[in-house]
DOVEXPA-628537 format. One record per atom (N, C-alpha, C): x, y, z. Coordinates in pm, whole numbers, plus 50000, padded with zeros to 5 digits. Example, Ala and Ser with C-alpha at 12.3 -4.5 7.8 and 13.67 -1.06 7.14 Angstrom:
<sites>
513194943150780/512304955050780/513204967050780/512854977550708/513674989450714/512905000350787/
</sites>
This chain:
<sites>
503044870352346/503654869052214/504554881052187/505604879852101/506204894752026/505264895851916/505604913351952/504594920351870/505664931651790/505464938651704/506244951851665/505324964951716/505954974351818/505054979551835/505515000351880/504635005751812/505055020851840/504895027351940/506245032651947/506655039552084/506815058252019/507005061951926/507845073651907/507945074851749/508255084751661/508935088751576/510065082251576/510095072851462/511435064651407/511705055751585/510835053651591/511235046451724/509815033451792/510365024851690/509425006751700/509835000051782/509474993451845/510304981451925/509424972151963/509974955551931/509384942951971/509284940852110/507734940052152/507234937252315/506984926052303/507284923352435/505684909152460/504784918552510/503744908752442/502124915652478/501544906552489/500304906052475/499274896852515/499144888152433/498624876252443/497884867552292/496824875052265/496654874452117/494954882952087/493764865552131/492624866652128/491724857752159/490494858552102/490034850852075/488284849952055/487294862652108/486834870452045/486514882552137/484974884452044/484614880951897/483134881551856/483474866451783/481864863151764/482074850551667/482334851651508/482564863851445/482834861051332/485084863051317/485474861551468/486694866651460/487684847851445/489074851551381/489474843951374/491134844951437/491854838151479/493164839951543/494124831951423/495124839051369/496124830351281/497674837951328/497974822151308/499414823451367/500284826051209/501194840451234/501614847351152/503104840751105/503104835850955/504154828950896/505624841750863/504564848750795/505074859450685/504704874850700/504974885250742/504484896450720/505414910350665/505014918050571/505724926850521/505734940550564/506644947950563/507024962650573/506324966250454/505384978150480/504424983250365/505174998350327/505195003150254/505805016950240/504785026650331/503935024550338/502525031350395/502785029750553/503385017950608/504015017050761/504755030750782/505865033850656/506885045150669/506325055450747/505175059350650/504045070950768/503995073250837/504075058050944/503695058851069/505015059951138/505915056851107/507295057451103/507655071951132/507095081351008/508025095951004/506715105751043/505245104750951/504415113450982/503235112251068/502285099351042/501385101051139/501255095251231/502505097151382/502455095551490/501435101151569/500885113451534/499995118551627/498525112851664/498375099851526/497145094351572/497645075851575/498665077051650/498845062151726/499425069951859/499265056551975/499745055352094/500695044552121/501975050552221/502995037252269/502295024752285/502825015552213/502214999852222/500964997852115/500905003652039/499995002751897/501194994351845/500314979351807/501284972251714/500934972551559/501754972751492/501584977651344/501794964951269/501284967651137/501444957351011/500134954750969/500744954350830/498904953750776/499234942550670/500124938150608/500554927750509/500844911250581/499894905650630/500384891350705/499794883050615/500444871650674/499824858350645/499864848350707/499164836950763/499844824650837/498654812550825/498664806150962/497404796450952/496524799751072/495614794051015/494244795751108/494304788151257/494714789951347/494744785651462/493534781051526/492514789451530/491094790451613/489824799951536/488494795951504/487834805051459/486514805151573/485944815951577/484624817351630/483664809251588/482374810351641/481644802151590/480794808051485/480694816851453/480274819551338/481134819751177/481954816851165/482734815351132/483224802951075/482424800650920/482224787350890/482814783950754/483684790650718/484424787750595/485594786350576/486534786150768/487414785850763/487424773250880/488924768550883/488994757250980/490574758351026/490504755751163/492164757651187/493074745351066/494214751151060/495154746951006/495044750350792/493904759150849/493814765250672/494834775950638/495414777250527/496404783950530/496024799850456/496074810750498/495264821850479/496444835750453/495984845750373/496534856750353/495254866550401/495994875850486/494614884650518/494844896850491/493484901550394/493494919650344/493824929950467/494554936450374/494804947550501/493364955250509/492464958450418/491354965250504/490064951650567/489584955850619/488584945950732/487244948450674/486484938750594/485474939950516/484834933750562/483564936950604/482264922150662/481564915150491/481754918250409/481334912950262/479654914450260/478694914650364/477564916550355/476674932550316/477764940750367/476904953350387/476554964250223/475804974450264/475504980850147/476884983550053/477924985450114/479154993750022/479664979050020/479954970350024/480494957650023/479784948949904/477964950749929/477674945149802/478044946649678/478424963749679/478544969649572/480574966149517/480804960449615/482414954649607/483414967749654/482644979549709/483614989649773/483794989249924/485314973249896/485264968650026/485924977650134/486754985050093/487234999350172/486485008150225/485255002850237/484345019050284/483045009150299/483354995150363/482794986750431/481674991650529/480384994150573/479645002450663/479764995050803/480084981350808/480034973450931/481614980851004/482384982750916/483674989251004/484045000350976/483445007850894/483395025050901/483865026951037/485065035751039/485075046751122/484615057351121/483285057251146/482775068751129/483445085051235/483435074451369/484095087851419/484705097451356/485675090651270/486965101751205/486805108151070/485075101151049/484755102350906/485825098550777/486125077550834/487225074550738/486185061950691/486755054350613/486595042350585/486195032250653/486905014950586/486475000850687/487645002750762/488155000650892/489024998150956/490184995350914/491544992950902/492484985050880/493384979951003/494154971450922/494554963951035/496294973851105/496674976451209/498034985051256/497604997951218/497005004551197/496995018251107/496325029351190/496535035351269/496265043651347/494915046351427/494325053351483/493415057551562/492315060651436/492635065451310/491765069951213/491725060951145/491905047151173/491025037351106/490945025851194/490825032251342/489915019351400/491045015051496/492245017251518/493455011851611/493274998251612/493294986651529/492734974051533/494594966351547/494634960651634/496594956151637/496844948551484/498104954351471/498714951351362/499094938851314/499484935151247/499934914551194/501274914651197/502454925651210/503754927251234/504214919451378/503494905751398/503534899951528/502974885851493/503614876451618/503224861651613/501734859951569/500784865651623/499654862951607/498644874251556/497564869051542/496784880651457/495134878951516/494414888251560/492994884051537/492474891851472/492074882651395/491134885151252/489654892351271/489094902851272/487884903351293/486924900351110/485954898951108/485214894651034/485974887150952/486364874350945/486664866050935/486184853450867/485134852750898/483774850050767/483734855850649/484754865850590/484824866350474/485624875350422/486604882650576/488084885550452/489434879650435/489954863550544/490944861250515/490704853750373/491824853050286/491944847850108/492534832750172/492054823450084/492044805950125/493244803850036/494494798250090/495934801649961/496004779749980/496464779249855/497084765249875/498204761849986/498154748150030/499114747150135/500244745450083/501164747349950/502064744249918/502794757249875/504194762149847/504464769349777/504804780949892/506204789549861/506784796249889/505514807749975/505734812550116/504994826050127/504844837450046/505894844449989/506104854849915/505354850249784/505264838549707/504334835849601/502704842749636/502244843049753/501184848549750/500584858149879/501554863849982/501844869950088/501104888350000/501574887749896/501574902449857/499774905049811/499254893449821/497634895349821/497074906649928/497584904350057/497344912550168/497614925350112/497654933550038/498034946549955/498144954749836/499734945749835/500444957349768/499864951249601/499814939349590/499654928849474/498114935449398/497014934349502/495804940049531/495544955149446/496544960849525/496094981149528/497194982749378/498234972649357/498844978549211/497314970449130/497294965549121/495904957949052/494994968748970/494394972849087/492904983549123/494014995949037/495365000849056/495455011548998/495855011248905/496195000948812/496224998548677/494474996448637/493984990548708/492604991348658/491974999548616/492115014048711/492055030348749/492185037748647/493995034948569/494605039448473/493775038548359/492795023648354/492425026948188/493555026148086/494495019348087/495475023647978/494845015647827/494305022347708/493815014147623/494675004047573/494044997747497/495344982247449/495994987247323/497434986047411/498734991047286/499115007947334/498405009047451/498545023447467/499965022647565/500135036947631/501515039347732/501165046847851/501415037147919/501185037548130/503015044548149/502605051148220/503845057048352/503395056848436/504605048348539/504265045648683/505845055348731/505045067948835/505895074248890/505975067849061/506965061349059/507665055549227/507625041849164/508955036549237/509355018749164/509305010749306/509065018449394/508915006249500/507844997049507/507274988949596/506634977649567/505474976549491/504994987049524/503844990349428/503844993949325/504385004249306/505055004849157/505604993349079/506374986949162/506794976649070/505864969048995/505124963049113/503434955349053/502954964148966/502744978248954/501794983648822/502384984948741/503784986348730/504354985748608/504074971648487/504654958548615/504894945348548/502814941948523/501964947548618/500724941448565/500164948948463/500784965448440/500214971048307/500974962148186/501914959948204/502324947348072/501854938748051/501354931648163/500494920448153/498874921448064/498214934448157/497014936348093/496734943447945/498244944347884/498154947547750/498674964547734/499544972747811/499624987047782/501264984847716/501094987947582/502034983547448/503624991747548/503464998847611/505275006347674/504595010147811/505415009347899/504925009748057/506655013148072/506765032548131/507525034048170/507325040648296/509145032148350/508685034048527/509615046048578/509545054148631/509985066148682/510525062448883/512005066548887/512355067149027/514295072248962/514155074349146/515685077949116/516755071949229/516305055249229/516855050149365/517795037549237/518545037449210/519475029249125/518835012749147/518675007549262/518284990849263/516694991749222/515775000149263/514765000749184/514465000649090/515485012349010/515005009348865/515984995648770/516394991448841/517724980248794/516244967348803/515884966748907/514894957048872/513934957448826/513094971548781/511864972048668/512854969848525/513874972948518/514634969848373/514434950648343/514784947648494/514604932448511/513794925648411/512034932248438/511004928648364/510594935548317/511374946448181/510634945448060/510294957148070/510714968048178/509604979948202/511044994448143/510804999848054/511485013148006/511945021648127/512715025948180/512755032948278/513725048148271/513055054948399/513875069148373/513895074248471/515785076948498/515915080548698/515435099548624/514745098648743/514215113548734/515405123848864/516525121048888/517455124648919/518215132048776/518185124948682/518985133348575/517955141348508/517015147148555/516045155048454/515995166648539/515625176948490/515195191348543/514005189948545/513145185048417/511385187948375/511325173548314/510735168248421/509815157548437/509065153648350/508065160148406/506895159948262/507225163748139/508615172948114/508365176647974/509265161347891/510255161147946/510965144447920/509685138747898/508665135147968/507685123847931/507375124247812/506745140847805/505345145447684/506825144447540/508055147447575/508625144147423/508785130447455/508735119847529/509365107147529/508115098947469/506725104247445/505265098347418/504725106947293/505625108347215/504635114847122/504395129647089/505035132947185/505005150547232/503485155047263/503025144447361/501795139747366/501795139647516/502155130247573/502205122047689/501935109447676/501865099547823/501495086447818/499705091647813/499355080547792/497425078447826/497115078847916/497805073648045/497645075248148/499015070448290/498665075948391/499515081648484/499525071948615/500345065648680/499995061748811/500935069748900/500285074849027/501165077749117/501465067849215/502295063149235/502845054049368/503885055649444/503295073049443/504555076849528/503995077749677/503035093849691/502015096349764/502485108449866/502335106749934/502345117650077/504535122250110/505145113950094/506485115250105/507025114249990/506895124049873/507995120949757/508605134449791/510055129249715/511335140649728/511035148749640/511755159949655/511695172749605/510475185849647/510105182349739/508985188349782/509485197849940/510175206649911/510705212450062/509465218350187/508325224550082/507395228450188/506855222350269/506585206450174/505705198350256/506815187750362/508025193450332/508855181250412/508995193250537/509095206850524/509275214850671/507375210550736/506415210050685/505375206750740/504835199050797/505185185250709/505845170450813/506625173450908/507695173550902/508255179251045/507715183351120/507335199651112/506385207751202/505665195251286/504435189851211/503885185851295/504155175551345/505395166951315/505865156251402/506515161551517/506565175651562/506795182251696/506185187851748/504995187951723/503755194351802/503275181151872/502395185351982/501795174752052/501095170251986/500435160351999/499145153451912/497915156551848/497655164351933/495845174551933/496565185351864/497485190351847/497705201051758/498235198151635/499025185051656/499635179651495/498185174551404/497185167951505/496445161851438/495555170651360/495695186751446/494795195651370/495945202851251/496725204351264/497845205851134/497805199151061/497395185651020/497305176150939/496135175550845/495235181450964/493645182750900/493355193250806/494615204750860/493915216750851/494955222750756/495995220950736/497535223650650/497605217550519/498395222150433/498805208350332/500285205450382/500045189550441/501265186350478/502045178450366/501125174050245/501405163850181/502705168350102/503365163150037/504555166049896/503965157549827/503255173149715/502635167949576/503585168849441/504865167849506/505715166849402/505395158749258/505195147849303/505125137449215/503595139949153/502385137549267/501235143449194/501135154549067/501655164049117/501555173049039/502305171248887/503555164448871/504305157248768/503375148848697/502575139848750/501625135648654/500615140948623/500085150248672/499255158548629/499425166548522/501115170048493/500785179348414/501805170448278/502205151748324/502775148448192/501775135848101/500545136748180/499695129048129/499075136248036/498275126747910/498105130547779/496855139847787/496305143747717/495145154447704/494105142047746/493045143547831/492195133247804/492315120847870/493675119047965/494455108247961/493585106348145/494285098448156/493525096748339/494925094248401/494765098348557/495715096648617/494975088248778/495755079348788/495435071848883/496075070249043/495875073449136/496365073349245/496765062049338/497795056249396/497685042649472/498365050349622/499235057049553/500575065849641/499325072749798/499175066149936/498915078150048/499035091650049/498045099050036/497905109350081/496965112350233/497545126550294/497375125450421/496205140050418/496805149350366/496195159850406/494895163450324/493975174950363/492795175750352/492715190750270/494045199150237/493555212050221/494955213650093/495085203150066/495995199849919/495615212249857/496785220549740/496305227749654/496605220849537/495655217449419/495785209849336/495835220949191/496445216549073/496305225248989/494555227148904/493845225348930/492185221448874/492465231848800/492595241548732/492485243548625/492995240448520/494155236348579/494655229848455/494165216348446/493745211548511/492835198248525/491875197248427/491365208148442/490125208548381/490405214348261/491035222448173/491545222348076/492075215448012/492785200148069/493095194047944/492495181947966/491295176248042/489925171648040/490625155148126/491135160648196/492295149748294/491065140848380/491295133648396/490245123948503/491125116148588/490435116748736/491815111948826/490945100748891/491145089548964/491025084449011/491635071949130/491095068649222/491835068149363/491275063949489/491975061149562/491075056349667/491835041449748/491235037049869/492055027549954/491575015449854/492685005449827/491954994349777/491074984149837/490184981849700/489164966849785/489894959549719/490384952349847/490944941249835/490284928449766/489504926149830/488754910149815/488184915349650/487994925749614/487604929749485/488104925349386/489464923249433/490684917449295/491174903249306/490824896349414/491984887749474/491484874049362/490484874549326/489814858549235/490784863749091/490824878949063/491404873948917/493014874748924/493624877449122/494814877849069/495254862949107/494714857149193/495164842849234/495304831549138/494874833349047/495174821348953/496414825348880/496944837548840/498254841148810/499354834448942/498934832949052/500084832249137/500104815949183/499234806149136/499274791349158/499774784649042/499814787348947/500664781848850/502244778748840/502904769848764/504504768348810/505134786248725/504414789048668/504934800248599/505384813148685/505214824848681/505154833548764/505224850848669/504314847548615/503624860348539/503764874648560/503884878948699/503844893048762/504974893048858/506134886948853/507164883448947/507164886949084/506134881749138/506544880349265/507294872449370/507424861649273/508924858349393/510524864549336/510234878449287/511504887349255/510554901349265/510894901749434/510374921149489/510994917249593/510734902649711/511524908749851/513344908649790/513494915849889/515084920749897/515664915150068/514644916950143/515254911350249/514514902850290/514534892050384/514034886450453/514604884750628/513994888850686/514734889650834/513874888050967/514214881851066/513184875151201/512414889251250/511504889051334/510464900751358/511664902551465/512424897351528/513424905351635/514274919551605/514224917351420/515224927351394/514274936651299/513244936151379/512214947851250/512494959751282/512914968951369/513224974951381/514464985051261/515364975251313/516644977351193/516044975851070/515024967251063/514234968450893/513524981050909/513044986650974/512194997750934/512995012150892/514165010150957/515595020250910/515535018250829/516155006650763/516865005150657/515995006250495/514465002650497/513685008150426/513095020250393/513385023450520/513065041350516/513925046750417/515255043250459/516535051850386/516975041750282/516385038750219/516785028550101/517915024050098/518755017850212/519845015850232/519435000750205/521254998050160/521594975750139/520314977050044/520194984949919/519424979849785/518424972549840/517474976849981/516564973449995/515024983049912/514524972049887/513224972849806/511794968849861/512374957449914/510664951450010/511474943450112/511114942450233/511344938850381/510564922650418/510684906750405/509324905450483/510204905150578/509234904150702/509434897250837/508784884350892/509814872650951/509464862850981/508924864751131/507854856851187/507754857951326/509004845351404/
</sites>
C-alpha cells in the first residue's frame, strides 16, 4: 500500500509498504477514506525527529471502512463506516473506567513513562503506524473506532479522530461560566473548534487571538471577536483593558510547543534538531525547548481566579513557568492529551443533523490525494495558499 512516511527533518515521502494485517484479536484493518494533517504532525515535521525512525508512517486523524476485524472483536463488521481516535484506548482498564482514555493502562507506554499509545506519533508513544496511508490497523478495536452513519460528507465527521474531540475537552477545561468571556490564543484547527464550541456552550464573547490574516478572516466567519496579535506590543494588557480591565474568565492555549515570538526556544529546537538522537532526545528531556510565548500571555491575561486551559503540545520537561505569579492571582490550569471516546456521544449528535452547529464542513482549506502530502506538509507548515486544515485522500 502507500503510506506517508518519515525520512528526515521536513523530509516525508509516500512508500509502498506493507499491508497492515490481523496481528491480535481485538485488532481491526480499515481502509482509509479521509485523513488529516494535524498541527501536532508539524512536530514531527520540525522538532521531534529524534524519537521517530526512516519509514515511521505518520497520521493520527483517519477515517474509512472496516475491511476485516479479529475475532474478538464484536461490535464492528466489515463495511461499517468508522472514525478512529487518535489515542488507542482498550475502554476496560482502571484509567479508562474512570474515562481517562489517554492514560489507558492496557497501552501505557510505560517505557517512556507516557500515556495510551497513539496512532504515527513517535517512539514515546508506542511507534504504532500512522493512518496518513491506504490502510490502517486498528489495535483495540473493540472499543475505540466511533460507528459514523453511512451517509454524508467525510469532513462532517472525520474531525472526531481529534481535533473536534481535544477543542471539546478544552473548552470543557476552561470552565467559562454562562455569559462569561473565553480567549482562544492560536486560530488554527483547534482553535477554531474552541472558539465556535465556547459559543455554543454558552461563553457570552469568545475572542480569538492569531496573526495569520485567513485565520482570523474565518473565526470572524462565525461570530468569534478577533485580534491579530501582530499589531499589539502587550498582549495581555490589550486583553485585561479589552475585558473589563479584568481579563477574560478563562484562557485556552492552542498554540503549544511552536508559537512565534519566542527566539530562545526556536534556537533550542533547532539545536536539537542537529544533534544525533540520543543527545537531542536528552536535550528535549533535559532543556526547555518549548516557546512559552503564548503560554505565558495567558497566564498573565487571564482574570484573577480565572483558569487557563491547555490543548496547544508541549514537549519539554524543565519549562520555567511564572508560579508565582500563578499563585498570586489564584490561576488554575488545566491540560492534558485528550480522551477521546470521553466526548464523542455528546459531540456526534451535533454533527448528524442537516444543520451544522460547530462548522465543520467550513475548516478544510485543502483537499489533496496522499501522493501530494508531502507538498501539504510544506505548505501547512508555512501557512502558505490561506491554508488552514489539509485532508488527505488515499
Amino acid at each position: 500500500m502507500k503510506a506517508l512516511t518519515w525520512h528526515g527533518r521536513h523530509d516525508v515521502r509516500v512508500d509502498d509498504v506493507p499491508d497492515p494485517r490481523i496481528e491480535e484479536p481485538t485488532d481491526a484493518i480499515v481502509r482509509i477514506t479521509s485523513t488529516a494533517i494535524c498541527g501536532s504532525d508539524l512536530h514531527l515535521y520540525e522538532v521531534l525527529g529524534p524519537y521517530l525512525k526512516p519509514g515511521d508512517i505518520l497520521g493520527h486523524e483517519p477515517m474509512g471502512v472496516v475491511e476485516e476485524v479479529g475475532s474478538g472483536v464484536t461490535r464492528l463488521k466489515p463495511g461499517d463506516r468508522v472514525v478512529v481516535p487518535f489515542n488507542i484506548s482498550c475502554g476496560h482498564c482502571w484509567m479508562c473506567e474512570r474515562q481517562l482514555y489517554a492514560q489507558c493502562e492496557t497501552t501505557q507506554v510505560t517505557a517512556e513513562g507516557k500515556g495510551a499509545s497513539l496512532f504515527g506519533y513517535t517512539s514515546l508513544y508506542g511507534s504504532v503506524p500512522g493512518g496518513q496511508a491506504e490502510y490502517l490497523r486498528v489495535p483495540q478495536a473493540q472499543f475505540g473506532p466511533i460507528t459514523i452513519p453511512q451517509t454524508g460528507a467525510d469532513e462532517r465527521y472525520l474531525y472526531l479522530s481529534d481535533i473536534l474531540p481535544t477543542a471539546w475537552q478544552a473548552v470543557r477545561y476552561a470552565d467559562t461560566p454562562p455569559g462569561g468571556t473565553l480567549a482562544v490564543f492560536g486560530l488554527g484547527p483547534v482553535g477554531q473548534f474552541c472558539a465556535r464550541i465556547g459559543r455554543h456552550l454558552g461563553a457570552g464573547r469568545v475572542i480569538g487571538l492569531d496573526l495569520v490574516p485567513e485565520r482570523l478572516e474565518m473565526a470572524r466567519r462565525h461570530g468569534i471577536e478577533t485580534i491579530d496579535v501582530s499589531r499589539l506590543d502587550d498582549v495581555p494588557g490589550a486583553l485585561i483593558d479589552l475585558v473589563d480591565g479584568r481579563g477574560p474568565d478563562a484562557v485556552i492555549d492552542a498554540v503549544g510547543m511552536e508559537a512565534h515570538g519566542s527566539t530562545s526556544g526556536k534556537l533550542a529546537q533547532s539545536a536539537a534538531g542537529l544533534l544525533p538522537d540520543k543527545l537531542a532526545q536528552t536535550m528535549v528531556d533535559k532543556v526547555a525547548v518549548d516557546r512559552l510565548t503564548v503560554l505565558k500571555a495567558a497566564l498573565k491575561a487571564v482574570r484573577r481566579g480565572g483558569t487557563v486551559s491547555i490543548s496547544g503540545v508541549y514537549g519539554g520537561e524543565v519549562d520555567p513557568v511564572p508560579l508565582m505569579e500563578m499563585f498570586d492571582r489564584g490561576i488554575q490550569l488545566r491540560m492534558g492529551q485528550c480522551h477521546v471516546r470521553r466526548w464523542t456521544d455528546e459531540i456526534l449528535p451535533l454533527l448528524s443533523g442537516d444543520d451544522d452547529p460547530l462548522g465543520v464542513e467550513d475548516l478544510r482549506t485543502h483537499r489533496l490525494p496522499l501522493v501530494d502530502a508531502p507538498k501539504a506538509y510544506e505548505m501547512f507548515q508555512k501557512k502558505s495558499d490561506g491554508c488552514v486544515k489539509v485532508v488527505l485522500a488515499p
